[in-house]
SEGUBA-100774 format. One record per residue (C-alpha): x, y, z; residue number from 1. Coordinates in steps of 0.05 Angstrom, whole numbers. Each point is the difference from the previous one (the first is absolute). Layout:
<sites>
((X; Y; Z); NUM)
...
</sites>
This chain:
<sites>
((1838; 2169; 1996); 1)
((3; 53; -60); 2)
((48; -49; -40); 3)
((-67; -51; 7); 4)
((-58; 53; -8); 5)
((48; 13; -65); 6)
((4; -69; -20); 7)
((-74; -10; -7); 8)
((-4; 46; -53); 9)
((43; -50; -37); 10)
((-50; -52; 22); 11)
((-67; 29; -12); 12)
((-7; -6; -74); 13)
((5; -81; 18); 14)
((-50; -5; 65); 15)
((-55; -34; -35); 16)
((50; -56; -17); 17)
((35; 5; 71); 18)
((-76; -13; 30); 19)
((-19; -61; -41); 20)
((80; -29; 12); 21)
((-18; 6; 76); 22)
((-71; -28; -12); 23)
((36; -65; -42); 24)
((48; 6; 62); 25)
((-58; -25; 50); 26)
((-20; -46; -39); 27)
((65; -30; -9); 28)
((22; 11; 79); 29)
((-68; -31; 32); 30)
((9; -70; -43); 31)
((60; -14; 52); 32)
((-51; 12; 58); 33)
((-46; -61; -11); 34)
((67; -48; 7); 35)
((0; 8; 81); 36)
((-89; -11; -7); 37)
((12; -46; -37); 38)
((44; -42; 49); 39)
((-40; 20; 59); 40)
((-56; -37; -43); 41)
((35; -62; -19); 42)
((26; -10; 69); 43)
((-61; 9; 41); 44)
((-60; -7; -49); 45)
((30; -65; -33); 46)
((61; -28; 32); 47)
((-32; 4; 77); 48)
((-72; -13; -23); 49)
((-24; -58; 42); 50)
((-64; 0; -22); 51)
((18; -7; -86); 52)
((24; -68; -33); 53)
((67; -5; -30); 54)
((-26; -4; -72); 55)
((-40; 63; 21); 56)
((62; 32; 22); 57)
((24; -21; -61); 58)
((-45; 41; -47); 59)
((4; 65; 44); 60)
((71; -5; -6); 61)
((-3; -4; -74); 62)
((-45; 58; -12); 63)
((32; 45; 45); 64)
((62; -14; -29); 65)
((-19; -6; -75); 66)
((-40; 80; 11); 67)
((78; 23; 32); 68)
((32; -27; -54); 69)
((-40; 37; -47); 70)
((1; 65; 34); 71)
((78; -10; 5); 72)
((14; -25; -68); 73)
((-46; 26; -42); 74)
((-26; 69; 30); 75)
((62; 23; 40); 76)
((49; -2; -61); 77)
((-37; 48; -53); 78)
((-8; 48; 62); 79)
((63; -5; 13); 80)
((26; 6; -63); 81)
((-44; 70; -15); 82)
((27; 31; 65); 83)
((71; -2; -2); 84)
((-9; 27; -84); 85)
((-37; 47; 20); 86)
((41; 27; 66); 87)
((60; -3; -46); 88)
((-29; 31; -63); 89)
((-25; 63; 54); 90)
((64; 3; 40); 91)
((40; 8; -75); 92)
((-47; 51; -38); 93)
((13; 49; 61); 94)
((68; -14; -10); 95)
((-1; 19; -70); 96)
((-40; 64; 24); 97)
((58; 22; 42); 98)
((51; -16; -33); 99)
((-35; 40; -58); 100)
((-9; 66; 36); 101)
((68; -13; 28); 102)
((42; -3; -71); 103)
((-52; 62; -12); 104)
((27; 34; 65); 105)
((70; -20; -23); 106)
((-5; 37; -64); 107)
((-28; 64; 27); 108)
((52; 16; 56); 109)
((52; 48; -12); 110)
((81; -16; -13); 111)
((9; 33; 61); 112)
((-28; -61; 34); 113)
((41; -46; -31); 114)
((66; 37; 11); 115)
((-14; -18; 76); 116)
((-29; -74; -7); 117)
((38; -59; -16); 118)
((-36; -44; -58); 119)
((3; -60; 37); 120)
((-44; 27; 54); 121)
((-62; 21; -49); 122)
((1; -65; -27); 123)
((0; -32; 69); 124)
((-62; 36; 19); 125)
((-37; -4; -67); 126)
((16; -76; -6); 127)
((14; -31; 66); 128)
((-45; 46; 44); 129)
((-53; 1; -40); 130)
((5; -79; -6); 131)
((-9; 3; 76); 132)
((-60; 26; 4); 133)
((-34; -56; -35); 134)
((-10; -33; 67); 135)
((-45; 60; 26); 136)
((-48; -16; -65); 137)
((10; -79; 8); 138)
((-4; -5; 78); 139)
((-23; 72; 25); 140)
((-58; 3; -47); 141)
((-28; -85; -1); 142)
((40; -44; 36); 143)
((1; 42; 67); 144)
((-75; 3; -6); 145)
((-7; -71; -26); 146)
((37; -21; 62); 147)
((-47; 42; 57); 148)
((-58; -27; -37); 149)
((24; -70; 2); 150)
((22; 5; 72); 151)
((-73; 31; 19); 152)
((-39; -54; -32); 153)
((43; -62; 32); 154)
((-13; 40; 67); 155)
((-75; -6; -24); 156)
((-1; -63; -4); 157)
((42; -19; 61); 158)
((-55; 46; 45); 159)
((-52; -47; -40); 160)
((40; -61; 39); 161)
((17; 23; 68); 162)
((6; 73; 21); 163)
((46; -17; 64); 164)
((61; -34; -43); 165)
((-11; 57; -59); 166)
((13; 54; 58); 167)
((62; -41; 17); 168)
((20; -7; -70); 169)
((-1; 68; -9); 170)
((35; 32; 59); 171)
((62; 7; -27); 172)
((-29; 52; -54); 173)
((14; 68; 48); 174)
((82; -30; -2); 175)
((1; 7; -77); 176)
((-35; 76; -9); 177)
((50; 17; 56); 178)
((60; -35; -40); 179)
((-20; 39; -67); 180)
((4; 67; 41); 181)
((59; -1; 31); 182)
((48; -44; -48); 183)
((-24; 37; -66); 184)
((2; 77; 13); 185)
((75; -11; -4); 186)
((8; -47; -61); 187)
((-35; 47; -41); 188)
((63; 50; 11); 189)
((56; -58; -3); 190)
((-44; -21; -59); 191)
((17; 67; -37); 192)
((71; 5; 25); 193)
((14; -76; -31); 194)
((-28; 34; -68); 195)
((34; 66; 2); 196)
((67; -45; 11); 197)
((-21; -53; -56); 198)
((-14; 60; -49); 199)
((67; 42; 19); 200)
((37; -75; -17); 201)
((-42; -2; -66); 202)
((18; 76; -13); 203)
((78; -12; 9); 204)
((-3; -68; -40); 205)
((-28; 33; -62); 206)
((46; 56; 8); 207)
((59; -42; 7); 208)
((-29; -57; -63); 209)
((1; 73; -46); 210)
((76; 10; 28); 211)
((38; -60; -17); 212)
((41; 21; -48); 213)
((23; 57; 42); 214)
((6; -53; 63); 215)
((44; -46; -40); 216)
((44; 61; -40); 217)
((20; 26; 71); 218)
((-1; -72; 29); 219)
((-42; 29; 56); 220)
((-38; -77; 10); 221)
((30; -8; 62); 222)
((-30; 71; 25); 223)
((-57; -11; -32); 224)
((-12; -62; 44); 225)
((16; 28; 61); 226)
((-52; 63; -23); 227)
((-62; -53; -16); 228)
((26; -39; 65); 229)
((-24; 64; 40); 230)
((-73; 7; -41); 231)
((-11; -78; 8); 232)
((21; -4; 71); 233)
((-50; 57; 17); 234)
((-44; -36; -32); 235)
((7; -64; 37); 236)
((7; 37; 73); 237)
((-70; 28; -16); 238)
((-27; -66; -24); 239)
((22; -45; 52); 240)
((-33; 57; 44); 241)
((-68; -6; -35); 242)
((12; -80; 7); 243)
((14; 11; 76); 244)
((-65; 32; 8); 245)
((-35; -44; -39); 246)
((25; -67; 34); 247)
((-22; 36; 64); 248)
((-74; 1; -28); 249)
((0; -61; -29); 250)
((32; -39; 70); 251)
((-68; 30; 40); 252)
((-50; -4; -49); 253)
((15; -66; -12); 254)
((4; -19; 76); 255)
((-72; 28; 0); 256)
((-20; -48; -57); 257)
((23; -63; 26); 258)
((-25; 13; 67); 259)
((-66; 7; -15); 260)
((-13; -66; -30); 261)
((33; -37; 74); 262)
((-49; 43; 42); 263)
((-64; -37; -47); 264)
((31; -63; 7); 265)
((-1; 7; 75); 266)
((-72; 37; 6); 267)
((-26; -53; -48); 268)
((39; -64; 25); 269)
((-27; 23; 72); 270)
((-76; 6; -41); 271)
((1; -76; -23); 272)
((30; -28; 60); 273)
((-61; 31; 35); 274)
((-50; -23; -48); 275)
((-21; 80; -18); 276)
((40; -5; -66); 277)
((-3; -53; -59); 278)
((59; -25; -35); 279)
((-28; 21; -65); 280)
((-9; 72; 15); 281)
((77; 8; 40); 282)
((32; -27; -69); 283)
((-39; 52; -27); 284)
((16; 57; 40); 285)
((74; -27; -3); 286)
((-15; 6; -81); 287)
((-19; 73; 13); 288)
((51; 29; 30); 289)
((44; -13; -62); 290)
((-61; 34; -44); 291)
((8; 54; 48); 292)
((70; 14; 25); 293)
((27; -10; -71); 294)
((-41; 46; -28); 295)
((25; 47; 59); 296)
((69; -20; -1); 297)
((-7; 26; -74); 298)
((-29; 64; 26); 299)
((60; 14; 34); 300)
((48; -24; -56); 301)
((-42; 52; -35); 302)
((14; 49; 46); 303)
((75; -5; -15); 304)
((-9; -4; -73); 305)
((-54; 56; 5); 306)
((55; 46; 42); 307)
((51; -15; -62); 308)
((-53; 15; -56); 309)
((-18; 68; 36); 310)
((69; 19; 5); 311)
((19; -10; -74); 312)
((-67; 37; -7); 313)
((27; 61; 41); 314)
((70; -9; -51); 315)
((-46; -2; -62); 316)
((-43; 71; 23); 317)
((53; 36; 27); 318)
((39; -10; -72); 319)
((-72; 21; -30); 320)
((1; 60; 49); 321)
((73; 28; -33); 322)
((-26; 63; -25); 323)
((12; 21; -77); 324)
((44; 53; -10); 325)
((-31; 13; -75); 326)
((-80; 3; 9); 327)
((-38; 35; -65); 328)
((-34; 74; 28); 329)
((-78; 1; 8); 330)
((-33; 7; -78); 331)
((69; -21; -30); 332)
((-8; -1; -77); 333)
((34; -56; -45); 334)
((47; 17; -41); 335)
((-27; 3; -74); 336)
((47; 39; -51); 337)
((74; 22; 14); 338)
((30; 61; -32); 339)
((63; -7; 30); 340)
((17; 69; 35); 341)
((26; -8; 60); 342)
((8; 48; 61); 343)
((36; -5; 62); 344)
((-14; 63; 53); 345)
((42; 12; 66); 346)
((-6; -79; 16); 347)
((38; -19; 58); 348)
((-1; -72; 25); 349)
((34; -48; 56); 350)
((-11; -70; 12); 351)
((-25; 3; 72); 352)
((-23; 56; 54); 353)
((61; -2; 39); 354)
((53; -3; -63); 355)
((29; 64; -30); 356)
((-26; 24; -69); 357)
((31; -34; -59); 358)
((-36; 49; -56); 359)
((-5; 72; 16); 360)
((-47; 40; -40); 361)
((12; -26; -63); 362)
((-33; 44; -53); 363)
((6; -29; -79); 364)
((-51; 2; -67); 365)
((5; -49; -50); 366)
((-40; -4; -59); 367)
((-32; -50; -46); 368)
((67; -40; -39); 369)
((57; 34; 40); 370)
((51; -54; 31); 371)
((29; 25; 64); 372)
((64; -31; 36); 373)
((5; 10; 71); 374)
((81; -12; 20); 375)
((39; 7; 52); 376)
((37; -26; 68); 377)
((-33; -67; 26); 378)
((-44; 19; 54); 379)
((-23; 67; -26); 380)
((-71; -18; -10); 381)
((-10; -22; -79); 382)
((-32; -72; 11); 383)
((-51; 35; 49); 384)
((-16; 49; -37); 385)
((-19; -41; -66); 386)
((-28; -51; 65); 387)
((-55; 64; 15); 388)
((-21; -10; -82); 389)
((-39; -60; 15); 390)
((-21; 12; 58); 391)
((49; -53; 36); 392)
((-3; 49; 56); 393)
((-40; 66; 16); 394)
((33; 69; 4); 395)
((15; 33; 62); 396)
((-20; 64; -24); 397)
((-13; 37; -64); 398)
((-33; -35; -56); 399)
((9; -43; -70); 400)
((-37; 23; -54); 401)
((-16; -40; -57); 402)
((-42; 39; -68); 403)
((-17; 53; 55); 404)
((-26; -52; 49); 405)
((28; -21; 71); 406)
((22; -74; -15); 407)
((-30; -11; 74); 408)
((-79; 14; -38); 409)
((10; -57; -44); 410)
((-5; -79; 22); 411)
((61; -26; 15); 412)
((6; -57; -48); 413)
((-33; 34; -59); 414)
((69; 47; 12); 415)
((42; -51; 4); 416)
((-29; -35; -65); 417)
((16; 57; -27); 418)
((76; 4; 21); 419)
((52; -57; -36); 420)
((59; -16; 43); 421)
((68; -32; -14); 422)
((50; -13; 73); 423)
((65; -12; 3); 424)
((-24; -70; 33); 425)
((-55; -11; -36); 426)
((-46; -64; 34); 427)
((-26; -52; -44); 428)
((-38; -60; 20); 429)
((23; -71; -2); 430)
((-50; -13; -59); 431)
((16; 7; -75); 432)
((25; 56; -34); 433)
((-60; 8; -39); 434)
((-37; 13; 70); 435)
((55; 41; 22); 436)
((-17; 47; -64); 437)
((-75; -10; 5); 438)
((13; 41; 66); 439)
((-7; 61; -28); 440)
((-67; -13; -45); 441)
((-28; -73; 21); 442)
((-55; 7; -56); 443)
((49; -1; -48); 444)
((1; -45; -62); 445)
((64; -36; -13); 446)
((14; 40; -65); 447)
((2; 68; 39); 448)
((38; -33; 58); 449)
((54; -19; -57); 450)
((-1; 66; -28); 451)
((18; 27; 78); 452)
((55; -41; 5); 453)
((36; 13; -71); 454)
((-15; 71; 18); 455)
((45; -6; 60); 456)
((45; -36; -32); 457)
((-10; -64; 32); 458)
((-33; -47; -49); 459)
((66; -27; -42); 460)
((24; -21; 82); 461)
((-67; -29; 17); 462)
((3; -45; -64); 463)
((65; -25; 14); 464)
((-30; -22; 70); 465)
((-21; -76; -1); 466)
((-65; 6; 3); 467)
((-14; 71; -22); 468)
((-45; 44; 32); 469)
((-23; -70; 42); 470)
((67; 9; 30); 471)
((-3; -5; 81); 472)
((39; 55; 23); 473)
((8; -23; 75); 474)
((-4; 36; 66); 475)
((9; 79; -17); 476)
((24; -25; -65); 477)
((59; -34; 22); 478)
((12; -39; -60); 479)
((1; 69; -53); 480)
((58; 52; 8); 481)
((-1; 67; 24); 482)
((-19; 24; -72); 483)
((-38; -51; -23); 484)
((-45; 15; 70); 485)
((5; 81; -25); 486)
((-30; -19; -68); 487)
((-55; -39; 22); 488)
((-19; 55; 53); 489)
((4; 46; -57); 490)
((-45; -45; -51); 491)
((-53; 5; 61); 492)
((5; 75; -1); 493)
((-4; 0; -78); 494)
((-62; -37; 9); 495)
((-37; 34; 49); 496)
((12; 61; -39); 497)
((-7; 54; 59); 498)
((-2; 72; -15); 499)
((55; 21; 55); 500)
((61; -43; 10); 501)
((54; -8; 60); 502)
((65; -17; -15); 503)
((39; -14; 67); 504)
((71; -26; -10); 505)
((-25; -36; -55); 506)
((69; -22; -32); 507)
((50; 14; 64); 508)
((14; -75; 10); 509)
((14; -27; -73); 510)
((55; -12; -38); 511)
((14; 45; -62); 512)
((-29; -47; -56); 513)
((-70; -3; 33); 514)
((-5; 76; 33); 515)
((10; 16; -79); 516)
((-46; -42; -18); 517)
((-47; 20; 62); 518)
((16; 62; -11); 519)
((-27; -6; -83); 520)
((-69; -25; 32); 521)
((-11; 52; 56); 522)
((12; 51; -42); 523)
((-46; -30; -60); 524)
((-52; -9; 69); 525)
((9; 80; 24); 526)
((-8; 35; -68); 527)
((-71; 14; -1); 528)
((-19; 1; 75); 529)
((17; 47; 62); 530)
((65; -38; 33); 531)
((39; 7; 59); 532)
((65; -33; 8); 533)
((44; -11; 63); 534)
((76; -8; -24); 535)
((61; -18; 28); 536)
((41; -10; -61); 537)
((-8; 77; -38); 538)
((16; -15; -62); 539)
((-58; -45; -9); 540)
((-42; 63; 9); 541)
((24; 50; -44); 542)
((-42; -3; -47); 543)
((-66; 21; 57); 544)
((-35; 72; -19); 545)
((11; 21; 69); 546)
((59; -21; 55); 547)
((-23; 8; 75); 548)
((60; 3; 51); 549)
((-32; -15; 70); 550)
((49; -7; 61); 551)
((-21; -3; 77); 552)
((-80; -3; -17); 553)
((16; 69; -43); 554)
((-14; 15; -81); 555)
((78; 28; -8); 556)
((3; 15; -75); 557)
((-43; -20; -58); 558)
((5; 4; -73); 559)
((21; -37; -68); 560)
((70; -31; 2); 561)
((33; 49; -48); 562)
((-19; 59; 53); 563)
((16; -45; 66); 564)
((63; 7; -33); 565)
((12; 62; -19); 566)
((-15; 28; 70); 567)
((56; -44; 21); 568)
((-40; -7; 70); 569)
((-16; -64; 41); 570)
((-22; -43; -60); 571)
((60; 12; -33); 572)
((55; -24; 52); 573)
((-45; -56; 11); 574)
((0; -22; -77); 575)
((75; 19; -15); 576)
((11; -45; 74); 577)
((-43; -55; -39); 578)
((44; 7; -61); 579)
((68; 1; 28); 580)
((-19; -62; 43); 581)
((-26; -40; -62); 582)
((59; 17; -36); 583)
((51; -33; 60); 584)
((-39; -67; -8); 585)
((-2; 0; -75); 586)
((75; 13; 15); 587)
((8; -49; 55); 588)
((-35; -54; -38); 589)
((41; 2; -61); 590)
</sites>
């Protein structure tokens, strides 16, 4: 019951409106009651009144029938009308609400999250789960209430009539409470296993969508429909499970439903025969039972709608409950004014409690300007290092200084606005490139967005494009090349302007035309700001103030190329290996 007590906190800001919806609700429920009244009238008041003429009959009929039609046709609609809106217009604004703090909740959880959660399976529980519990606003909060109220008044009215028959209308009631109890308990679990399966189908799908093109280069479609097969058939044994259960509740409530009208018909039938009972008033009771065991038979549809709704609800918390790896401290100041000097002391990091250390007291200054390379094996801890900058992830021990300060004092996205950084895979949107570059500053004007991209040498490209800097770049930017992709990331950069810049394979992936062109525009983009550079390819960082060698989690060797060299130590095989390797394929390819 948390997941509810939770839920309501979605619901409160709307409770005035959920009232007067249930109030409308009433209204609109209690015009069906007068139909079975009104029969009971017209049969025994009119039809079987000895004592009244025909023409008198006549005119009773008539107004009786002309006040129902107006009730029915001109009141009912309009009520009608305002209830549903209103039901509809609740059950979506919490809905927005959620879905809200969820994309909020997306945005503030660590990587480390989503290295261990498929994609597929957020958006299942942000979309599809959240969807779900719609019902528990729609049926939980009016309809369910609605019903009950509408089942206590007919029972009202039937006491009104003839207590005996309501008793015997009624004694099926202890059959349904006992139903609810023992059939639901259990399709509130099944409920959440069908989910869990849906979403793990919904995870692999989107997975596998991303992964054509490697599907279709290895010709891998017949595996990969034997691999879905598996998610999908899971999915189905745990849904036809959930059905089972549910045909099982719906087989005895049902019987309970359509029994209870035959035991009337005999009480009553028995009634008239003996002269205690008036025709008019057993076609009305008949009348009531389906104002009140529809209403019920809707209380227990509820009650398997409700059981689904709660479950999505426990889905939606318990991806609210994933703790955040990155939280600000207590008093945490925002990041004004950047220097630029930089200070790493004896950090040591690893992803996860039980994995081994993957920095080891790493100790390095940088001041304001310098660019430093970090180099080396793959493996030996460069991206995570740079990663620690940003705070992408937290040290495990020791401390990141930045102007004197622990970067852990300051917000976390004041920092990061104040970092600029260009991936190997950079991620752009599906929108158009000039998006893509408003990224980096979106109050930009278009002139300085311009000025971004000829700065990263991407304008002359962009111009050439069809429709410019409209130009839809697709999924990930599927429709640019690698370098065009680099460029763009780099205008973004150039126009966010940060004072600290990370550089992390930046140029590994490209061709030789566009890394010197790339190349041109990071270097244009480091000159005035503290940069940090993770290179595979050496030569493409000679030109840094300061060299870092890290292997195995460990600072090795650091200084400028022309002394890396000269000591003739691990930087240097590793360069003169890089050389004589790049001289075979310049020799292979001619």
């Amino acid at each position: 019951m948390d997941s509810i007590k939770r839920y309501l906190r979605f619901v409160s800001p709307y409770k005035g409106k959920i009232i007067f919806t249930v109030l409308i609700g009433i209204v609109k429920f209690s015009i069906p009651l007068l139909m079975p009244l009104i029969t009971k009238y017209v049969i025994d008041d009119i039809i079987n009144a000895e004592e009244l003429a025909s023409s008198e009959k006549l005119d009773q009929l008539l107004w009786i029938m002309g006040g129902a039609f107006f009730v029915f046709l001109v009141l009912r609609p309009p009520v009608e009308y305002i209830r549903q809106y209103l039901a509809q217009w609740i059950g979506s604004h919490i809905l927005f609400d959620i879905r809200e703090k969820l994309f909020d909740h997306i945005q503030r959880l660590s990587l480390r999250f989503y290295s261990k959660t498929k994609t597929g399976e957020i958006i299942s529980r942000v979309i599809h789960d959240v969807e779900q519990t719609k019902t528990f606003v729609i049926t939980g909060l009016m309809n369910i209430w609605l019903d009950m109220i509408t089942i206590v008044i007919a029972v009202i009215i039937m006491l009104t009539m003839d207590p005996w028959l309501t008793l015997v209308s009624i004694a099926l009631f202890p059959f349904y409470g006992f139903a609810v109890k023992f059939f639901y308990a259990r399709l509130r679990k099944l409920t959440r296993d069908r989910s869990q399966a849906l979403a793990e189908v919904q995870g692999h799908l989107h997975e596998r969508v991303q992964g054509v093109p490697v599907t279709r280069s290895f010709a891998l479609e017949e595996y990969e429909q034997s691999q879905f097969g598996v998610k999908n058939k899971n999915f189905l044994d745990k849904a036809i499970t959930h059905t089972n259960w549910n045909a099982y509740t719906y087989s005895v409530t049902n019987t309970i439903t359509d029994l209870a009208p035959l035991l009337v018909i005999t009480f009553a039938g028995y009634q008239v025969i003996t002269g205690s009972l008036t025709v008019g008033t057993m076609v009305a009771f008949i009348g009531y039972m389906d104002r009140v065991y529809n209403p019920l038979r809707r209380l227990v549809n509820s009650a398997t709608v409700l059981t689904q709704s709660i479950a999505s609800m426990d889905r939606v918390f318990e991806f609210v409950d994933e703790d955040y790896d990155i939280v600000d401290r207590p008093g945490a100041k925002k990041l004004e004014n950047v220097h630029g000097d930089v200070s790493i002391q004896n950090v040591s990091f690893k992803y996860d409690e039980e994995d081994p250390l993957v920095l080891k007291n790493v100790n390095l200054d940088i001041e304001k300007g310098e660019t430093i390379a970090f180099v080396g094996m793959s493996g030996g801890g460069k991206s995570t290092l740079i990663s620690l900058i940003p705070r992408f992830y937290d040290v495990t021990s020791g401390e990141i200084l930045l102007d004197g300060t622990d970067i852990r004092d300051y917000e976390t996205r004041s920092l990061r606005d104040k970092v600029g950084m260009v991936l190997q895979d950079n991620i752009l949107f599906s929108e158009s490139i000039a998006m893509n570059i408003r990224m980096g500053n979106p109050e930009a004007t278009d002139e300085e967005m311009i000025e971004a991209a000829k700065a990263a040498n991407a304008h002359d490209f962009i111009m050439s494009l069809p429709n410019g800097y409209e130009t839809l770049v697709g999924e990930r930017g599927v429709k640019l090349s690698g370098g065009q992709k680099q460029r763009v990331a780099i205008a973004r950069v150039f126009l966010k302007n940060p004072p600290l810049l990370v550089l992390d394979e930046a140029t590994s992936a490209l061709d030789l035309e566009s890394e010197n062109l790339i190349q041109g525009a990071l270097e244009k983009l480091a000159s005035t700001r503290t940069t940090f550079i993770v290179a595979h390819r050496l030569s493409t960082i000679t030109h840094a103030d300061r060299i870092v060698h890290i292997e195995n989690g460990e600072i090795v060797e650091v200084g400028s190329h022309q002394e890396l060299m000269r000591r003739k130590g691990h930087y240097y095989d590793l360069y003169q290996f890089q050389e004589l390797d790049d001289n075979k394929q310049e020799y292979m390819g001619t």
